[in-house]
Structures are given as C-alpha cells and as structure tokens.
C-alpha positions, 0 to 999 in steps of 0.5 A: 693609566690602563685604558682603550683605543676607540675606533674611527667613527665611534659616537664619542668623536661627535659629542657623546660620553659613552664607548660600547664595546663594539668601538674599542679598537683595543685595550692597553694596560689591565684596568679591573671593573670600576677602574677610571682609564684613559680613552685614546683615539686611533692617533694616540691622541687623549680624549679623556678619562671615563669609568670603566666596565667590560661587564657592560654593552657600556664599556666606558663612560666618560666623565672629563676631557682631563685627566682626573681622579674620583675622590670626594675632592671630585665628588665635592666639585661636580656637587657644587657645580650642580648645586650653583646650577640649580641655583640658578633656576631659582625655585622656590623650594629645596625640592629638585633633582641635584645631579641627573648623571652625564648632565652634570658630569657623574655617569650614573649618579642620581641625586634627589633632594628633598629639603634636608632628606637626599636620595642617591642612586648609584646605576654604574660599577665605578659610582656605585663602587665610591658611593660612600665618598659621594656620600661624604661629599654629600655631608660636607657641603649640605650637613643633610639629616638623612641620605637613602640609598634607592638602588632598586633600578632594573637598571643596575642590571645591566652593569651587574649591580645587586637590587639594593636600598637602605640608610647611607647617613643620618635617621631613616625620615620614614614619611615627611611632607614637602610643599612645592609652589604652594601644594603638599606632597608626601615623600617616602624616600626609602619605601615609596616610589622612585625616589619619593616624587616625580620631579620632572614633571612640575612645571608640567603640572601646573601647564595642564592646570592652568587649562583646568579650570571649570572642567571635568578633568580625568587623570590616568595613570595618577600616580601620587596625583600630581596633576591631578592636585594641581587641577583640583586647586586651579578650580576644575569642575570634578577631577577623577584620578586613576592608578592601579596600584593601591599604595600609590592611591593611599599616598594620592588621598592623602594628598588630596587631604592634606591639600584639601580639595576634592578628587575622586580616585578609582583603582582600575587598570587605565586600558580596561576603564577607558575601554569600559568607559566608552558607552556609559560614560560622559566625555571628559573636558580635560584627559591627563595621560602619564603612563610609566615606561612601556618600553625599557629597551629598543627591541620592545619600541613597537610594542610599546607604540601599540600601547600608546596608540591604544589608549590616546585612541580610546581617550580621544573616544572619551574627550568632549568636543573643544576637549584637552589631551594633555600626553607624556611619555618618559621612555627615550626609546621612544622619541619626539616624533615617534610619540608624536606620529603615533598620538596622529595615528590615533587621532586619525582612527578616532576621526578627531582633529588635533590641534596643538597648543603646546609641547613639554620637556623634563624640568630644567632639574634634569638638563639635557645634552643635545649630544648625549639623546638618552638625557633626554627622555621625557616628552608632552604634548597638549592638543585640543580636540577640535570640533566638527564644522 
C-alpha cells in the first residue's frame, strides 16, 4: 500500500486524524486522489490507513488504526456502529444525525435521517468517490424509501468537488412532515435548507423554551422557526420571529400552522431590525440569537467576532430587566471562549450585567472528539440580564 511519512510533532502523534501537507515528511509508493494509503511515522512505524487527497491542505484523513479497505462490508460496519450509538440515546423518534464524520469513523460522510427519508453528504475525494457503496450500505441494513444526495456544501471546494444534489435511491420525497417530541416540522431534504432540519439544535430548543413561558420572546435568525415553535407551545406571551429569507419564512408559517399556535414573523435583515428597533420598540422578556456561520475560515474570525459583538450589544439594548439572552454560535472557528469574551465585551458597553444560567452543546447526534476540536463546533450560552440595585 502507497502512502506518507509524517513529520515529528505533526498533530496526528496527539490525537488528531488529519495530516496536512506541511507534515508529510515524505511519500512512498504512487497512491492517485481518492486512494486509501498507509501512514507511517518518521520510524517506520504504522499509524494507520487514511484517504488521501494531494489536492487538499488535508492531504490525509485518517479513518483506522488497522489496516482496512473501503467496500460496502466497511461502509455496513461503520453504519451499524453509528446506528447502535444513537440507539443508545434513546430518542424518541427516527429523526437524527446517522453519522457526523471523523466521530464516527467516516472523514467527510454526513448522514441525516429523517424516518425512511436519508440525506447523505459526501465532503471529501475518497468518500465522495465510493458514494454509491455508501449508498448500497445504506439500503441494506435500513430498506430506506429515498437517499438524496445534498452536496451543495462550499465545503466540497476545498477538496475539488463539484456542487451537486440529486436522488441516490428510491422516489424523491418532495416535502413530508416529521414530528419530534411532539412538534411537527416540514422537511424538504432535496430542495430545503441544509439537509431539511437543524438537528443540532433540539435539545436546545426545548432548554430555551422551558424559560419561555409567559414572555415576550423575539427569535433572530429563526430559520424553520425551531425555537421559536417550541416557545410558542411552552406558553409565551407573544413570540415574534425574524429571518431574512423569504422561503425559509414560508416553511416557518408553515410550521406554525401545522402546530397551531401563534407567532408573528417579520422578513427583515436581524442587524437593521434590532438596530431600528432601539427607540420605538418595547424591551423583549426573552431574545433567541442563532445566526448562521459568520466566519468559514480563520482568516475572517475577527470580522466574524465584530458581528457578533454587534448584535449581542443591540439585543442587550432591546431585553428588559431580569431578561433572558438565549445565544449560539455554530462556527468552530470561533471557540468557547472566543464567543464567550466576546457576548462580555458587549455586555460591557451595554452597561448590563450578565448572569449565566446555563452553557449548550451540539445534540449528542453529533458526538465530539475532544482531540479532533472541529467536531465540535456549535456553542450556546443563556444569560439572564440582571437588574440595577
């Protein structure tokens, strides 16, 4: 088997699975992109078998300590393992992330499930390359009605994958309805958002709305109205939701609809509503901040930080005393204590106190490897607002 000779001191030697081309000490063999090869340390020593891809910073992803092959024996082993894993969680309906790549042992291979309905996203060479054999995997152990294809990630970029989405196997669902903890969504898995829902986030949802009940909640960024559905069925007073995109509002109503209860949604750019909001607005008992990503690489972290700073400051405006700030951020170049440092900052030139009440994760879905920091990428925090004594 072709392969690579990593450097001393390259991230792999302390937990990592990724080898970027600065810490290839040298190649041996001649492996073509796509190519599972072996990874040796500067000893000869094996350290395991990655993918590999020289048109990628990530030259090498590793995906075992043994060595293995990548047929749909393998592909049917790694989804059993994730399937007994979320067994485990106990949720209560078929509704979950089924793999979240280097967590479960498949670089690059996302895996939604939505009932009989899979989504798959393939974001590396190799992966994408064996997708039909995922797909085969897929069939035989859950008989699915449909597997779409979402490779519409900016991410494929960056291993020199085409933008592409479509119908792996069975009829396109068009859009269903799925119900999770009691609350209906509307999925569209070929032509919505993502992959059809924000998966993540729903253990959150229901931690901001058990604070919900009997305040005037203000949800920015609402997306599909996540949170904002769950505060409107835990009793708020009035729950107004903001998103500037028209279609994902459509979804949001529909929503509402379905679970019959009573939000006001507004199609606004959330920077200009909160800014306009300031003097004519009565203060919010209870404000949601989910924003997409505002940052995809490092070199944008300090732009990205200026945009948080900025509307955590005119939220804090907007949130009556003894208020809650409910706050997430889903970019991993932006850490804990980054978010953190910044959501003071702010607080500090609001002149408001903060006090926390809670911090928040990604849904156990979406496990984390402490030693692998980018499977970990979505952070929240609830602060109450303290009042001046």
């Amino acid at each position: 088997m072709a392969g690579i000779v990593v450097k001393p001191r390259s991230r792999i030697f302390h937990g990592h699975d990724w080898v970027y081309s600065s810490e290839v000490h040298k190649m041996f063999g001649k492996p073509e992109p796509g190519d599972v090869i072996s990874i040796k340390d500067f000893k000869d020593r094996k350290l395991g078998t990655a993918i590999y891809n020289p048109e990628s910073q990530i030259i090498a992803r590793r995906f075992s300590r043994r060595t293995q092959k990548l047929d749909t024996d393998f592909f049917i082993r790694r989804l059993e393992r994730a399937l007994s894993l979320r067994e485990t969680m106990a949720f209560d309906d078929p509704v979950y992330r089924l793999t979240w790549s280097e967590s479960d042992g498949l670089p690059g291979v996302i895996i939604d499930r939505y009932g009989d309905h899979f989504v798959l996203q393939t974001l590396t060479l190799a992966m994408d390359q064996r997708k039909e054999l995922i797909a085969e995997a897929l069939v035989k152990i859950f008989s699915p009605a449909s597997i779409i294809e979402r490779n519409d990630s900016p991410i494929r970029k960056a291993e020199g994958l085409e933008i592409e989405k479509g119908l792996l196997y069975g009829e396109a669902p068009g859009r269903f309805q799925v119900t999770v903890k009691g609350i209906n969504f509307a999925v569209n898995p070929l032509d919505g958002h993502k992959t059809g829902l924000y998966l993540d986030q729903f253990d959150n949802y229901q931690a901001v709305a058990d604070l919900a009940k009997g305040r005037r909640v203000l949800d920015c960024f609402c997306n599909e109205a996540g949170f904002a559905l769950h505060c409107a069925r835990n009793e708020a007073q009035s729950v107004q939701a903001i998103d500037s995109s028209e279609p994902a509002l459509d979804c949001a109503r529909e929503n509402a609809d379905s679970n019959q209860v009573e939000i006001e949604f507004t199609n606004a750019n959330v920077f200009d509503f909160l800014k306009e909001s300031e003097a004519e607005t009565p203060p919010y008992d209870l404000i949601i901040l989910d924003p997409p990503s505002f940052t995809r690489n490092r070199k944008s972290v300090k732009d990205a930080l200026r945009g948080y700073k900025e509307i955590h400051l005119r939220a804090l405006k907007l949130l009556s005393k003894d208020g809650i700030l409910a706050t997430f951020c889903c970019s991993h170049h932006v850490n804990r204590k980054m978010f953190l440092d910044t959501i003071c900052d702010s607080a500090v030139d609001a002149k408001a106190t903060l006090r926390l009440l809670s911090s928040h994760s990604q849904r156990q879905d979406h496990p984390i490897v402490p030693t692998i920091p980018e499977s970990e990428y979505l952070k929240g925090f609830i602060f109450q607002k303290m009042a001046t004594w």
